[in-house]
Z-matrix of the N, CA and C atoms (Angstrom, degrees):
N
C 1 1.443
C 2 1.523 1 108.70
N 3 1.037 2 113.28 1 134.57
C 4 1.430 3 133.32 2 -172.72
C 5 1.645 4 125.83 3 -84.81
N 6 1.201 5 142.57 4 72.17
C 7 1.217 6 143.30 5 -143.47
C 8 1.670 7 90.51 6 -79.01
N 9 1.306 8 128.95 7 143.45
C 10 1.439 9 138.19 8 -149.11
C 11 2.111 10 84.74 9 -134.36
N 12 0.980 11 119.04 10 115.01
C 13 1.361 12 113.41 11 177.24
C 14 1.806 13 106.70 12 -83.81
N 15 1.733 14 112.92 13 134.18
C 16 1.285 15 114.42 14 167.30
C 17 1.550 16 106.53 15 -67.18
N 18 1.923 17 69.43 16 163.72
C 19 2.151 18 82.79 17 174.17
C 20 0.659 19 113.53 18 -101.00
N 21 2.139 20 120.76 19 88.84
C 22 1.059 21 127.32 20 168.86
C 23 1.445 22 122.89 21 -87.78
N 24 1.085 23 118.23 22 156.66
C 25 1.790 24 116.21 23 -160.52
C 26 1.971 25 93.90 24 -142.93
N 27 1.198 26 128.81 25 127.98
C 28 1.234 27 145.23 26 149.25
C 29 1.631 28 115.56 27 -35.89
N 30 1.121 29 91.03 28 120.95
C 31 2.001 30 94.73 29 -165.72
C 32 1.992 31 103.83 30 -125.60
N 33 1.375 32 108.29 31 111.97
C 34 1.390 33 106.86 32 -164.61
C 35 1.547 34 96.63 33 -90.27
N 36 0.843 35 134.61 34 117.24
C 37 1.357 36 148.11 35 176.22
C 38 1.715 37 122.42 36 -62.04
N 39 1.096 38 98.65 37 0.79
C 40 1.702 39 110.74 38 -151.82
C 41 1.887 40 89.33 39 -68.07
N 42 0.845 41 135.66 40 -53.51
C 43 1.295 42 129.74 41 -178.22
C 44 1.511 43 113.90 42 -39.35
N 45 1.256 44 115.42 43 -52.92
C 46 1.531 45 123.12 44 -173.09
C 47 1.956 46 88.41 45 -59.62
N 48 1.562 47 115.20 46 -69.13
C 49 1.361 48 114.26 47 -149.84
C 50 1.760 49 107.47 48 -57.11
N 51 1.810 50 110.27 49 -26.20
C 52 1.677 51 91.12 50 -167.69
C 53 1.948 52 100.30 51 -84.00
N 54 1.426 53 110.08 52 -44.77
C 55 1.662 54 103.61 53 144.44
C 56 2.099 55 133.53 54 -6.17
N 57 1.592 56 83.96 55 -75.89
C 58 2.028 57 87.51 56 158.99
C 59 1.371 58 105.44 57 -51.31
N 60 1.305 59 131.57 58 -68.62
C 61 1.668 60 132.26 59 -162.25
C 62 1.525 61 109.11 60 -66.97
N 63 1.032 62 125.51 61 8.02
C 64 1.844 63 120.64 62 -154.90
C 65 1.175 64 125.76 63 56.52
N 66 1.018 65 140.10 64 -7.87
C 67 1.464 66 158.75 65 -165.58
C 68 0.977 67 136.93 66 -69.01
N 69 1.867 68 131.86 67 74.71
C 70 0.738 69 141.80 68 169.61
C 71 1.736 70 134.44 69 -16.60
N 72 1.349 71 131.10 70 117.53
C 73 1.818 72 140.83 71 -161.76
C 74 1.766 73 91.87 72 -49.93
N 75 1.632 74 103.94 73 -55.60
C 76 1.703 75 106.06 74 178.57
C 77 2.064 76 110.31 75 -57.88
N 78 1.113 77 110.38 76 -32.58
C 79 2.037 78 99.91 77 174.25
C 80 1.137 79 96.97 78 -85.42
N 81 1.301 80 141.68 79 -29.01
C 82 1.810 81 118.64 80 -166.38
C 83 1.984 82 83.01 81 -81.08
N 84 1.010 83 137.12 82 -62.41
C 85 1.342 84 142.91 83 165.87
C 86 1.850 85 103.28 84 -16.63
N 87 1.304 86 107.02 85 -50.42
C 88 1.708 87 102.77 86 -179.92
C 89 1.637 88 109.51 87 -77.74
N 90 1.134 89 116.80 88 -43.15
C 91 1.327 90 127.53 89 -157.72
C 92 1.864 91 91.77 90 -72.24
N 93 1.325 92 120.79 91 -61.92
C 94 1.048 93 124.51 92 -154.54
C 95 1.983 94 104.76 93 -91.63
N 96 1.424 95 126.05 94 4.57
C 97 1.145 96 122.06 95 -172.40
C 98 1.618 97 118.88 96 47.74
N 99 1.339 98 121.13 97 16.25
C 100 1.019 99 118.21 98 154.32
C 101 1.845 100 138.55 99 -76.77
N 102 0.947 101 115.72 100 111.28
C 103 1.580 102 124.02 101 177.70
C 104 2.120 103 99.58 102 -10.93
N 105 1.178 104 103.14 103 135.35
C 106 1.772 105 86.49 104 -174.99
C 107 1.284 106 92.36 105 -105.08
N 108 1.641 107 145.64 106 6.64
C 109 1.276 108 148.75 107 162.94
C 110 2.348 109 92.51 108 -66.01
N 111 1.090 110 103.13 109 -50.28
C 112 1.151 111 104.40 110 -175.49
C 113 1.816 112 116.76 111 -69.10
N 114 1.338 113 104.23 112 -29.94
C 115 1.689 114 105.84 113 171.45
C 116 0.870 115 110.44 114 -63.14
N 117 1.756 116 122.21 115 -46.97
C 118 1.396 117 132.81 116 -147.71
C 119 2.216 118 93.34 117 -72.35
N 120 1.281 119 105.28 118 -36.95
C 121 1.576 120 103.29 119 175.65
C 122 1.252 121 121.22 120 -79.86
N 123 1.245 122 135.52 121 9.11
C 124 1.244 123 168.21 122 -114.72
C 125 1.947 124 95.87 123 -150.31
N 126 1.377 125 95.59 124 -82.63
C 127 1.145 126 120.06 125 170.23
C 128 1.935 127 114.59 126 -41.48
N 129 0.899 128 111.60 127 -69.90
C 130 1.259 129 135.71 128 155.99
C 131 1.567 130 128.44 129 -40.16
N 132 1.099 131 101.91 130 -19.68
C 133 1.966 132 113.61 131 -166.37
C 134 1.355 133 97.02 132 28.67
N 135 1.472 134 104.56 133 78.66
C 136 1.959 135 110.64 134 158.33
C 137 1.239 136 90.03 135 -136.48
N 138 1.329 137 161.13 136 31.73
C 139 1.792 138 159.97 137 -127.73
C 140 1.572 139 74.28 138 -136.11
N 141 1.356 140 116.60 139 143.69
C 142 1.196 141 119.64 140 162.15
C 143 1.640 142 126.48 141 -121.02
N 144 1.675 143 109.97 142 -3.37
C 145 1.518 144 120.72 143 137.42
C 146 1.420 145 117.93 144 -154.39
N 147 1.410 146 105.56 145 137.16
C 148 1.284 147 99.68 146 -167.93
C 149 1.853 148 105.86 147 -109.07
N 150 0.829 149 92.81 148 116.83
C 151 1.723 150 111.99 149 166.35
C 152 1.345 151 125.19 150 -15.58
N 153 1.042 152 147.80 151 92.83
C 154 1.634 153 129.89 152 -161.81
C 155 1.500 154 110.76 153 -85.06
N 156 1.560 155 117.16 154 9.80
C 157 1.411 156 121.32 155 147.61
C 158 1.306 157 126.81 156 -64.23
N 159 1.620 158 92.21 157 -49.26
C 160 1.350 159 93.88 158 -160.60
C 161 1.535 160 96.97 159 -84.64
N 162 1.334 161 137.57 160 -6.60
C 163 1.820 162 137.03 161 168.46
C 164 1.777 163 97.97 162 -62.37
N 165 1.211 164 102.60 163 -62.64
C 166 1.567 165 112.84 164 -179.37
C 167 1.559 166 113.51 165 -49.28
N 168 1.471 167 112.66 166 -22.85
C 169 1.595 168 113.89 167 168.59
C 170 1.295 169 108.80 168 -81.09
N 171 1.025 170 117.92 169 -47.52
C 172 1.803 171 115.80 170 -169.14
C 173 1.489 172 97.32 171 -87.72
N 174 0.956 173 160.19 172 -29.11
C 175 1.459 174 157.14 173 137.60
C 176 1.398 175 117.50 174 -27.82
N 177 1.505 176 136.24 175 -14.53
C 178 1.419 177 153.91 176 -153.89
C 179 1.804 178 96.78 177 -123.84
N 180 1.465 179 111.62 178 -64.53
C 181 1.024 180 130.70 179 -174.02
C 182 2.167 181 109.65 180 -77.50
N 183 1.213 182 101.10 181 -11.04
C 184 1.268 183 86.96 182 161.41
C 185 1.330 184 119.39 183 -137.12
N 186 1.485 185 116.36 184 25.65
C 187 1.616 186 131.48 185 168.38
C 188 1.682 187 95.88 186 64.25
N 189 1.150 188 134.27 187 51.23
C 190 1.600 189 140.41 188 167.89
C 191 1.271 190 116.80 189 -103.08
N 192 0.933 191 134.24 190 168.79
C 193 1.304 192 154.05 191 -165.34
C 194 2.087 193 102.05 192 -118.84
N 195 1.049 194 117.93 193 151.66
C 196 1.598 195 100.41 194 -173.81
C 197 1.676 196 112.90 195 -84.09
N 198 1.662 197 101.03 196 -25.79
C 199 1.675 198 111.96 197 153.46
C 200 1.199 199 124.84 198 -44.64
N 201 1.783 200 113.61 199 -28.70
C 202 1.546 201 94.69 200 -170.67
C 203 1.916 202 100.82 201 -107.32
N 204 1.640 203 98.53 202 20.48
C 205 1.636 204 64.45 203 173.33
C 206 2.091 205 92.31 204 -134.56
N 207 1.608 206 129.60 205 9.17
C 208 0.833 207 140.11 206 138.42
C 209 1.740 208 140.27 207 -91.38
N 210 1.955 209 104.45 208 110.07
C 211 1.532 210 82.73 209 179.09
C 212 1.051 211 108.70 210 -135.11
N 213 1.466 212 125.04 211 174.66
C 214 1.389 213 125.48 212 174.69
C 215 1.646 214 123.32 213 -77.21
N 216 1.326 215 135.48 214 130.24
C 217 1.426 216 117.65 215 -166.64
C 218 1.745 217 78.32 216 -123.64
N 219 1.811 218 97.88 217 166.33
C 220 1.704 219 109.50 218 164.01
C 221 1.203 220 88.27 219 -108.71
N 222 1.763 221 106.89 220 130.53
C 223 1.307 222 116.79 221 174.99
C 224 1.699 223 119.39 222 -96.96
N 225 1.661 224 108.21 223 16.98
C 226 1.119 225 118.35 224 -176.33
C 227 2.017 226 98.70 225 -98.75
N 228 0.965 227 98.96 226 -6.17
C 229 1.843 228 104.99 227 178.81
C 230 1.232 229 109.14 228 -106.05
């Protein structure tokens, strides 16, 4: 039997979490010294690699866990 892998795709959550906090793309951008051209794709899930510095910065700066702001979605639903 042939196991057929879903089309799962990496889903950055960061929009929902600075949203929960009130938190403007330009203050997580101040707070965390990250480029806010780069949050804003971030925000967006259009980023096409994301830095595991800069996760470990915004993960620091917003008391998260890296589970709660990366997840797996089925992009067939």
């Amino acid at each position: 039997m042939e196991v057929v892998p879903l089309p799962l795709k990496v889903h950055i959550k960061l929009d929902e979490l600075i949203k929960e906090r009130g938190i403007s793309q330009r203050e997580l951008s101040r707070l965390t010294g990250i480029r806010q051209p780069s949050i804003n794709e971030m925000c967006n899930n259009t980023t096409q690699r994301l830095p595991l510095d800069n996760l470990g910065i915004i993960c620091e700066v917003l008391k998260i866990d890296i589970a709660d702001i990366l997840v797996l979605v089925n992009e067939s639903k």
